[in-house]
N, C-alpha and C positions, 0 to 999 in steps of 0.2 A: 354277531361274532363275539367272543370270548374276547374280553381284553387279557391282555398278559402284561403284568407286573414287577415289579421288581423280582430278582430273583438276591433271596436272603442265602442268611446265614454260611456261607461260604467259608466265614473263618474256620467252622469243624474241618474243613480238607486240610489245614496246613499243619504242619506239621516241624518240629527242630532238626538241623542236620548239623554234620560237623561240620566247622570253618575249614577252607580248603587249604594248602600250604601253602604259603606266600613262597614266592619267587627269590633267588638268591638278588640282594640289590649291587647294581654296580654303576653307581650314582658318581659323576664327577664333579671334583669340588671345586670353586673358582678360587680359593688363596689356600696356600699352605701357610701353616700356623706361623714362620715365620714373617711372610709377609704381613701376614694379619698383626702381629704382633709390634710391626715398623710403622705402623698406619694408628691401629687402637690404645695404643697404650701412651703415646704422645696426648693423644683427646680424654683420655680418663683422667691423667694428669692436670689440664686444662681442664676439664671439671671440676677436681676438688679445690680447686684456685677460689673459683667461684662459691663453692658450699661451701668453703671457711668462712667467705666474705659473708656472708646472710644470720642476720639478727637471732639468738639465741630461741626467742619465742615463735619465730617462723618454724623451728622445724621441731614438729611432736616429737619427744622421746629422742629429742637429736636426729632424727632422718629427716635425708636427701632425701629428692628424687631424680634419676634422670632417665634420661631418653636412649634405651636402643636399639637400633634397626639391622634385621636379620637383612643376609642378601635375599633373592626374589627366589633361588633357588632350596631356601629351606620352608617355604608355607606350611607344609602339612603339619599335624600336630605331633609327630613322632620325631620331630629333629628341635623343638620347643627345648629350651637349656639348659633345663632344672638340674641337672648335675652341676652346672656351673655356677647356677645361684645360688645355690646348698654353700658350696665350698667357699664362696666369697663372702655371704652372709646377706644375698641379695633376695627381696621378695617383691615376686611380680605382681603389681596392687592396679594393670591394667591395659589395654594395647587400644592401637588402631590403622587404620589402611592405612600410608603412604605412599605418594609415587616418586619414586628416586631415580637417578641413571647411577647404576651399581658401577664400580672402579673395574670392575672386568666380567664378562659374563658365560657362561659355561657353553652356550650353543650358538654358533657360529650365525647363525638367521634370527637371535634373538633379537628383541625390539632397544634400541636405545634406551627407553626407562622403563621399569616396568614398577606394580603396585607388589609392597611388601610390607611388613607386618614392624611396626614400631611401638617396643615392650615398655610400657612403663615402670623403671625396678626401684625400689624402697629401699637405701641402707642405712647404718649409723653411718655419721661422717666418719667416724674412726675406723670403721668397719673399709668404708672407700677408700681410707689414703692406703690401707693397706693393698688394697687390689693391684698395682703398678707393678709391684714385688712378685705376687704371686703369680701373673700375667707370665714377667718375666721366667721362672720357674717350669712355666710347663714345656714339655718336651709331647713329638709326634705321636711315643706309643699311650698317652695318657689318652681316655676317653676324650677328659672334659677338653685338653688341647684339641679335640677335632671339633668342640662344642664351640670352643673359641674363634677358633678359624673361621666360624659361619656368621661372625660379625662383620656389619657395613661400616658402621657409625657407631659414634657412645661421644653423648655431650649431656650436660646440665641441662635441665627443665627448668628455663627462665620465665621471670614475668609476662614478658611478649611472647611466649610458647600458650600460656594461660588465657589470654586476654583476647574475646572475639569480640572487639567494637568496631568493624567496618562498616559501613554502608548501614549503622542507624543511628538513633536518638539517643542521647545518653542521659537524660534521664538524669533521678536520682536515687531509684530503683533497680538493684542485680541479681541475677541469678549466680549463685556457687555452686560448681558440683567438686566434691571433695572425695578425695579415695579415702576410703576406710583399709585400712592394713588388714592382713587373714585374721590378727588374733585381737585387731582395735575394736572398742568398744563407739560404736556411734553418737552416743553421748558423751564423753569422752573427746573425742575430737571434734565436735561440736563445741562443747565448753573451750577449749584451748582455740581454738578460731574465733571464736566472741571474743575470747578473751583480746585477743592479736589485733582481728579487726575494729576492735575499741579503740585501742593505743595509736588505730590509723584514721580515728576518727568516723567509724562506722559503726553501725545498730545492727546487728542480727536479731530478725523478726522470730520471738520467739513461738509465734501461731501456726508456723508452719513450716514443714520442713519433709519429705519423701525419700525413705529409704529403698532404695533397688539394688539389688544384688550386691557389690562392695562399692558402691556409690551413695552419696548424702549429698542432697540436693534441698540448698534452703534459699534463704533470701535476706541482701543486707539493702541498708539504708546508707548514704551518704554521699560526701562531693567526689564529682570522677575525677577530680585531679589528682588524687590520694588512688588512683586504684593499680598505679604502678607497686607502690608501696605493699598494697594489698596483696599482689599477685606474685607476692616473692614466700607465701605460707606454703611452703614445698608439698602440703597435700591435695591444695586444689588442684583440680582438670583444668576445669574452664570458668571465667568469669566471661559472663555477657550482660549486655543491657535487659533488663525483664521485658518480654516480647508480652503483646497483647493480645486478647483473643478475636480469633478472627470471626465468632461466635457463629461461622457459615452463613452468615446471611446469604439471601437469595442472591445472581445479579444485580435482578430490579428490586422493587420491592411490587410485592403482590399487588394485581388489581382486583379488589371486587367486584363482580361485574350481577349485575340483574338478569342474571341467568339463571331457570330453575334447575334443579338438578329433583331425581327420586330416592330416598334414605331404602336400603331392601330391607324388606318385610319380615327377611330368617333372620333368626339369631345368627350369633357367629357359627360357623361350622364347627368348632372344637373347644372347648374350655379348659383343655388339658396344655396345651401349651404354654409355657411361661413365660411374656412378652414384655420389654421395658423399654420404652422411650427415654431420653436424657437428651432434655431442651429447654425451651425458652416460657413453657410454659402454658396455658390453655385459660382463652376470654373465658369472663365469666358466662357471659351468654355464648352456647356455641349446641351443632345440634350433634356431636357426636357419644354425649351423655353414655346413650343404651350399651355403646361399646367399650368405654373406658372403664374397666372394673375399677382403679384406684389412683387417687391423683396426691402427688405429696410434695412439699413444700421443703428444700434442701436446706432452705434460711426460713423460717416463719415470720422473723422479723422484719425482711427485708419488701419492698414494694416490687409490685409490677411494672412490665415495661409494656406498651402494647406492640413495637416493634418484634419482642422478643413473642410474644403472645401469639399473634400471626403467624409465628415463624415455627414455633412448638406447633398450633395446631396445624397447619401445612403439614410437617413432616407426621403428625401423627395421623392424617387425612391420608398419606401417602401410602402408611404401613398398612391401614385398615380397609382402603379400598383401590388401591394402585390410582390410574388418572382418570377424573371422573368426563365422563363424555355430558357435556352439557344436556341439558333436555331429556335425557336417560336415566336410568333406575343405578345406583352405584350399586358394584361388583360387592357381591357377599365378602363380609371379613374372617376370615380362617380361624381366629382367635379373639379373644378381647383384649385391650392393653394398658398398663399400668405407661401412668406420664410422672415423671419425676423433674419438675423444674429446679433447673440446676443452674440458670440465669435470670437472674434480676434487676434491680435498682443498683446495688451496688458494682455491678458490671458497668452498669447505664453509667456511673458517677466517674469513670476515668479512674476508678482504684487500680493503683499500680500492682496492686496482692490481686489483682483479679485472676490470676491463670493459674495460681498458685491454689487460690480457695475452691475454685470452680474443679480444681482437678482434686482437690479435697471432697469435692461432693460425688464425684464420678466413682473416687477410689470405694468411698460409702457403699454407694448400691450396688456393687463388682462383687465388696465381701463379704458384702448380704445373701452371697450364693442364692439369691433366690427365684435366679431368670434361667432359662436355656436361651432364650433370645434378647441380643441389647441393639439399638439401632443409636450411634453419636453421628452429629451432625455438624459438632463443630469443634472447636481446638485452637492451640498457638496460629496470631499469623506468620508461620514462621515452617517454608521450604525445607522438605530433610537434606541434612548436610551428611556427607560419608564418614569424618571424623571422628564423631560422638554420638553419644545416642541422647534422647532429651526426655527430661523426666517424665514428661505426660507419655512416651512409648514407650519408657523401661518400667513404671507400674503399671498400663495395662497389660502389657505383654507378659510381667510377670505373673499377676491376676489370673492372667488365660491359658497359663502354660498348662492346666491340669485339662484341657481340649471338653470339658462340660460346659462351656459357653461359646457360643457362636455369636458373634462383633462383628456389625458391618460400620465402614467407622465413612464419612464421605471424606475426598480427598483434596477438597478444596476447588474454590471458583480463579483461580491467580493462572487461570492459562493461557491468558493473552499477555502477561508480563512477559520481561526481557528474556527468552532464553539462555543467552549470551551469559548472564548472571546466575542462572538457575534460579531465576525468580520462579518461573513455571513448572518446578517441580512440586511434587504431591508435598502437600504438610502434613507436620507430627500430629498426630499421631497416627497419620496413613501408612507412614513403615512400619508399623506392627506388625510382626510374622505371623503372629495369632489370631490376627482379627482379616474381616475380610473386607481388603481395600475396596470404595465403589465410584470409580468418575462414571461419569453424563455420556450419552447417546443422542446425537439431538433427531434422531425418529421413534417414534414406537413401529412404526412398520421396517419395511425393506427397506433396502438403499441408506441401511444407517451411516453415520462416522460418529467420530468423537465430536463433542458439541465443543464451539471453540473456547470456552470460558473455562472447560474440564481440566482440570491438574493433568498435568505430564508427569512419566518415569523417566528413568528407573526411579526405584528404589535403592539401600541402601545395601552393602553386600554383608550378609545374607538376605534374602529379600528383592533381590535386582528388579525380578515383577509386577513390580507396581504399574497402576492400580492392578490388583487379581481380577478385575472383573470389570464392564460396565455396564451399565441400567440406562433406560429413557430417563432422562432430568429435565425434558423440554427447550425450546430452542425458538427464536423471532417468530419463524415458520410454524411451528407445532409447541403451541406453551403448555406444561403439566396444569392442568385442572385440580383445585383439592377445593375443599370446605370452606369457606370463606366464612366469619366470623357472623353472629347475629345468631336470634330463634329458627331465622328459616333456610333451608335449603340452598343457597347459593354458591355456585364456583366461585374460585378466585383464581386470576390466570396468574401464574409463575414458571421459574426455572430453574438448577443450581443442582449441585453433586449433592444440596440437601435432599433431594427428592429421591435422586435416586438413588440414592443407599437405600433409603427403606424398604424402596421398592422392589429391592432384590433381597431384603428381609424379608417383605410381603411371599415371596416363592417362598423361602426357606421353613418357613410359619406353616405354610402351607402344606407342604411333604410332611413335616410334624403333624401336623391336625390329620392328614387322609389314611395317613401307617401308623401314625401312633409312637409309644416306645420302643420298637424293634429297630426305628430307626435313629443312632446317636444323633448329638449335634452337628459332631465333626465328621461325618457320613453325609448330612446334610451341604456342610462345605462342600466337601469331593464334589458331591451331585452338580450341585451348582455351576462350577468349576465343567465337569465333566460333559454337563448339557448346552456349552455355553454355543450361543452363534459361533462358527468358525472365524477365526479374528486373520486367518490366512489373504486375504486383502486388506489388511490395515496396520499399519505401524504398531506393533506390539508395548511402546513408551507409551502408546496412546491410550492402546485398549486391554493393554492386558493378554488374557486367557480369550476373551470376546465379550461377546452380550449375552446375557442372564436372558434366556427366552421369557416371553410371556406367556404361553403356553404351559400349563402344569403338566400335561399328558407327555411332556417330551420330557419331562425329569424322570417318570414316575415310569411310565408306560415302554413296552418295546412293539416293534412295530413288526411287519413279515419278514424271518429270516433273519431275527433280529433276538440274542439275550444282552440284559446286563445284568451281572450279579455284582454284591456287594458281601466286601469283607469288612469286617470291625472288631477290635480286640487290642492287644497290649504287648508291645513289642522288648524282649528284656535285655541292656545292655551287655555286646560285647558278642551275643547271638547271631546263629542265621537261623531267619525261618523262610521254611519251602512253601510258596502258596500257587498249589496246583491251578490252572484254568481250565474248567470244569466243559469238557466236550460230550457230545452224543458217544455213543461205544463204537458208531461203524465212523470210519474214516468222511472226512469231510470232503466237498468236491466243489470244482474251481475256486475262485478270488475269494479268500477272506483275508477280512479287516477285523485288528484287535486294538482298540481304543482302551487306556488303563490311565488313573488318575490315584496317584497317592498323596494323601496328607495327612501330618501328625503335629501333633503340640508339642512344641517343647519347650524346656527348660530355657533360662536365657542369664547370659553373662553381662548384665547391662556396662561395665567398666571396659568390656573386652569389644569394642565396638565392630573389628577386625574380624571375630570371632564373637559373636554375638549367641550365634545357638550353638548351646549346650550339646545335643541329640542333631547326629545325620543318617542319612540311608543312604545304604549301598545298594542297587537293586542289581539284580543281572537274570537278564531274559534267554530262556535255555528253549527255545520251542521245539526239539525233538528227544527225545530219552535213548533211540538208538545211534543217533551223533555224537559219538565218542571218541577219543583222541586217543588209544595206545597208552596205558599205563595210569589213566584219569578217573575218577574216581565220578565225576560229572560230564552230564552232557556238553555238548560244546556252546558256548553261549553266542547271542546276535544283539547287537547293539539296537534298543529299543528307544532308552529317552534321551535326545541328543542331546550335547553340553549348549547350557541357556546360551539365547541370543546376544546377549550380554557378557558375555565369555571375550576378557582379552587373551591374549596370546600366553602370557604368565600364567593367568586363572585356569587355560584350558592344561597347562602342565601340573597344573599341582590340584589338591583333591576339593576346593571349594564346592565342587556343582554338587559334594554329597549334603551339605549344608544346608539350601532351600528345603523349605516346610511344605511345599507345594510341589509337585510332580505332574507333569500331562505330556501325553505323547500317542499318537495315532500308528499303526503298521500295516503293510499288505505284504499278501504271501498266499502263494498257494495252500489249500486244503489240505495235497497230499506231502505237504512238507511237517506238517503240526502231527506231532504224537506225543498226549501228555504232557504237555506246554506247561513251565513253571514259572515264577517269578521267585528267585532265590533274595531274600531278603536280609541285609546287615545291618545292624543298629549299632551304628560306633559313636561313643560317647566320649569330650571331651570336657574339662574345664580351666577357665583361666588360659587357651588358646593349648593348655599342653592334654598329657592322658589324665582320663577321671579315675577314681577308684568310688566305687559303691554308690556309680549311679542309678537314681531308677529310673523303672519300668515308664514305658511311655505310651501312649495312645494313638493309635494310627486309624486311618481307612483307607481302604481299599475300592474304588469302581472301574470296574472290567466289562465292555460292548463286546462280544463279538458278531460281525455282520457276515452271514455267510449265504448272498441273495440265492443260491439254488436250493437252499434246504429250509425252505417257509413253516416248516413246524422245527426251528430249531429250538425256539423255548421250550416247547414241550423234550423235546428228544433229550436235553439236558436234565431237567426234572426226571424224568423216567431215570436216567442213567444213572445219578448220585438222590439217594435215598435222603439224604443228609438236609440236602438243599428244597426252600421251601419259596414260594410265591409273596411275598408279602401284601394280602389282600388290605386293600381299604377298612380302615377301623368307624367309618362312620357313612350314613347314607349319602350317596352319591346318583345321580348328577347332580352338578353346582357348577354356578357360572365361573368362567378363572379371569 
């Protein structure tokens, strides 16, 4: 029997249309500018009370900062104030989610509080005392008075607004993250923060320091009694305690056990793939030599740990032969792979700069551009929180917005902490939009769940989905198998979300090595994503999207009555593109199911945590051409990918669900409802939470199943129809065990 294969190049079907006409809006507002003006202008007043009071060298160039919060009914980015900051003299240098109970709310069944968007704005003090006056001034027919009107709140950005010490050790090591103004120079307000934090009895480490979009994120030294003092520098975010790395270790710690195992006899299947581990490192005696093409040393200087050593080879044992079944020949490796130890001795020594260096070596081999594939396995111990985003997610995520590197990052072992706390949520840098989050499965067979020690979601908004995916990580009952240290062949039993991330690397590596280049990185995601175990029995905080099958044939392969094609290409702001789904030419007959999974890379506002991506999609599913509405210019469209399960009541009114980088959604319909099925496509680009000008272009994918069981040559019937569309055969000899 013929296997049938992916079906390629789809993107030649699509094609640009015109944007449709947006609807007259007849949006109701909750204050009239009056009111608004009896309530905010009292509080901006009481502001500047406070920014007269604040020491000269706290505020760069003389700027405030303060805090304001839109009500729940203006989120989207088209009601964003910037006519009102213009006119005031105000620059917004940052936002983030809040949950408020607004003073009055527009729809009668709304929820008592809901979550809304609190602007962080930058002025001269002189510039603020004048704002009260001009407040006063505006009248109804003015734009910016309706711009006005749409304020909650407006208060000073205090010390205690800055400072997250709860619930740990203080140390005498901090993290600063500091806004950077549109036109400030990062240096620059670095030196005047030394400067400040000197005077308060603190050292800024000049070794390190991570620039992410209008954020600077460094590190000081000194007594936290002084860090009231500290937190009054009107450009810091947030000071916290420096958190430590959780360096992923396993649960347990690995057993080696006197079990043989058999090393296989092929090479790797492909040498075209470019694979990078980023771990703990690799004993010097170990037997997995023939497949490591390069091994490099982040610190030269620095010593070995062998906890850390175990733990590198483990996860590298993981990428290069998924679990080895004891007494058995391990599974061929797809690729070979470069290990970059990027933990050491001075991890081991309690250095407080550990998280700081160590993501200094990660940023290294990221802008080395020299991988398609990277597998992290460890990171801060430290839960994402909704408020901010943390420097080790806003440089990878920046890193990866160009969608040429596919990151599977683990999410951490903390999932029997307190939920109550949100101890057991995924750690940073598993909210990365860009990379592909991976918790534990504790089966490789059927009758999986989440293994209990797996990091929990959400994620952070945008992002709600965490983890994207899971893998087998092993579990009491069925431990992951890898290489256990020494000359010879032996397992070591383990467990942890380290294993499985790579393991769902291991697939990804895989579709690379069997297709070759035709198939991108970020195609590869989709796939992933798209083939995943159905997660429809399991708590979706748990598992995501589902489980990463182990099976290659189910990513790769379609089965009877069965295509999937795959679109890749470059979406350009501000656009719609039409991406037809590619049918046989006669009409289709009974039940089809169309299964679609998009994902793109984007850009990212690491200051704008609210609004974190840059790039959303509007999608809209039109499945007939002669369903047409009287005077319409388009078919009538059907609601295909329903608002995330994560959707509160606010969220589901305003436009976040366009926001997620990740897309999946399954349909049924009859055959003779489908003619020339499209997926209308809109790339609308924002920055700074408001509209972009001269954003680019962005990188998408696209995978489309349709299952239509009465028509068993429907792959072929598709191929024959569109000339266009091509088979993507296997680029190297197969069969090979998966």
């Amino acid at each position: 029997m013929t296997t049938r294969y992916l079906i390629g190049r789809a993107e030649l079907l699509t094609y640009p249309i015109e944007a449709p006409k947006k609807a007259p809006s007849n949006k109701a507002h909750p204050y009239t500018l009056g009111e608004a003006k009896q309530v905010i202008v009292p509080q901006i007043e009481a502001a500047n009370v406070l920014f007269q009071e604040l020491p000269g060298k706290a505020c760069v160039d003389d700027l405030a900062v303060a805090r304001l919060v839109l009500h729940p009914a203006y989120l989207a980015k088209s009601f964003f104030p910037k006519q009102l900051f213009d006119q005031v003299g105000l620059t917004s240098v940052g936002s983030r989610t809040r949950r408020i109970k607004p003073r009055r709310q527009v729809l009668k069944k709304a929820p008592a509080e809901a979550d809304t968007t609190e602007i962080f704005v930058a002025g001269t003090r002189s510039a603020l005392k004048k704002f009260p006056a001009f407040a006063r001034s505006l009248n109804e027919q003015m734009p910016v008075g309706e711009q006005f009107a749409q304020l909650e709140s407006f208060a000073a950005m205090t010390a205690a607004d800055r400072l997250q010490l709860e619930g740990t050790e203080l140390g005498h090591v901090f993290e600063v993250g500091l806004h950077l103004p549109p036109d400030g120079d990062a240096g620059y307000v670095r030196s005047l923060f030394a400067d400040y934090a000197k005077d308060c009895g603190f050292l800024v480490n000049g070794e390190f320091g991570f620039e992410a979009g209008r954020l600077l994120f460094i590190a000081v030294e000194g007594d936290a009694t002084a860090l009231e003092r500290l937190a009054q520098f009107t450009l810091a975010r947030v000071i916290r305690p420096m958190p430590h790395l959780r360096a992923a270790r396993p649960v347990t710690r690995s057993q080696p056990l006197s079990v043989p195992f058999s090393l296989p006899s092929a090479e790797p299947l492909s040498r075209e793939p470019k694979v990078a581990v980023l771990d703990g490192g690799l004993p010097v005696e170990h037997v997995l030599g023939r497949y490591v093409r390069r091994y490099f040393l982040a610190d030269e200087h620095a010593l070995d740990v062998p906890s850390y050593l175990e733990h590198g080879l483990g996860v590298t044992s993981a990428l290069l032969f998924g679990p080895i079944e004891p007494e058995e020949v391990a599974a061929r490796p797809y690729a070979p792979v470069d290990h970059h130890r990027v933990l050491d001795a001075k991890v081991e020594g309690e250095d407080p700069y550990e998280l700081y260096r160590t993501l200094g070596h990660v940023e290294t081999v990221l802008l080395s551009r020299q991988y398609q594939f990277v597998n992290l396995s460890l990171g801060p111990d430290l839960p994402v929180e909704d408020q901010d985003v943390h420097a080790w997610t806003a440089v990878i995520d920046s890193i990866l917005s160009d969608g040429e590197t596919l990151m599977t990052v683990a999410v951490g072992n903390n999932g029997e902490r307190d939920e109550a706390l949100g101890f057991n949520r995924i750690q940073v840098p598993a909210d990365s939009v860009n990379a592909l989050s991976v918790g534990a499965a504790d089966r490789s067979g059927a009758e999986w769940k989440k293994a209990a020690y797996s990091a929990m979601g959400p994620g952070r908004s945008p992002g709600r989905r965490k983890p994207d995916v899971v893998a087998f990580g092993g579990a009491p009952k069925e431990y992951f198998h890898v290489a256990a240290p020494g000359l010879k062949p032996n397992v070591a039993a383990t467990l942890g979300t380290s294993f499985a991330a790579p393991l769902a690397l291991r697939s990804a590596v895989g579709i690379r090595a069997i297709l070759g280049d035709p198939v991108h990185p970020l195609t590869i995601k989709a796939l992933l994503v798209h083939g995943c175990d159905s997660a429809d029995d399991h708590d979706v905080r748990q598992v995501g999207w589902g489980r990463v099958p182990s099976d290659m044939n189910r990513l790769i392969t379609c089965g009877e009555g069965e295509a999937r094609i795959i679109y890749q290409g470059e979406l350009r702001a501000g656009k719609f593109l039409r991406a037809p789904i590619p049918l046989p030419e006669f009409q289709l007959e009974g039940k089809v199911r169309i299964r679609a999974t998009f994902c793109y890379a984007s850009p990212v506002d690491p200051q704008d945590a609210g609004a974190y991506t840059k790039a959303g999609l509007g999608i809209t599913f039109r499945p007939n051409r002669t369903k047409q509405a009287a005077g319409k210019k388009n078919a009538a469209s059907k609601t295909f990918f329903p608002k995330a399960v994560f959707r509160t009541e606010e969220e589901l009114r305003s436009d976040l669900g366009k926001w997620e980088t990740v897309l999946h959604a399954e349909n049924g319909c009859l055959g003779s409802s489908l003619l020339e099925p499209v997926f209308d496509v809109h790339y609308n680009a924002r920055e700074a939470g408001g509209a972009a000008s001269g954003a680019p272009s962005i990188r998408y994918a696209l995978v489309v199943t349709v299952s239509a069981p009465k028509h068993p040559e429907l792959h072929q019937d598709i191929l024959k129809a569109h000339a266009v569309l091509q088979a993507l055969e296997p680029q190297v000899s197969l069969p090979l065990r998966t």
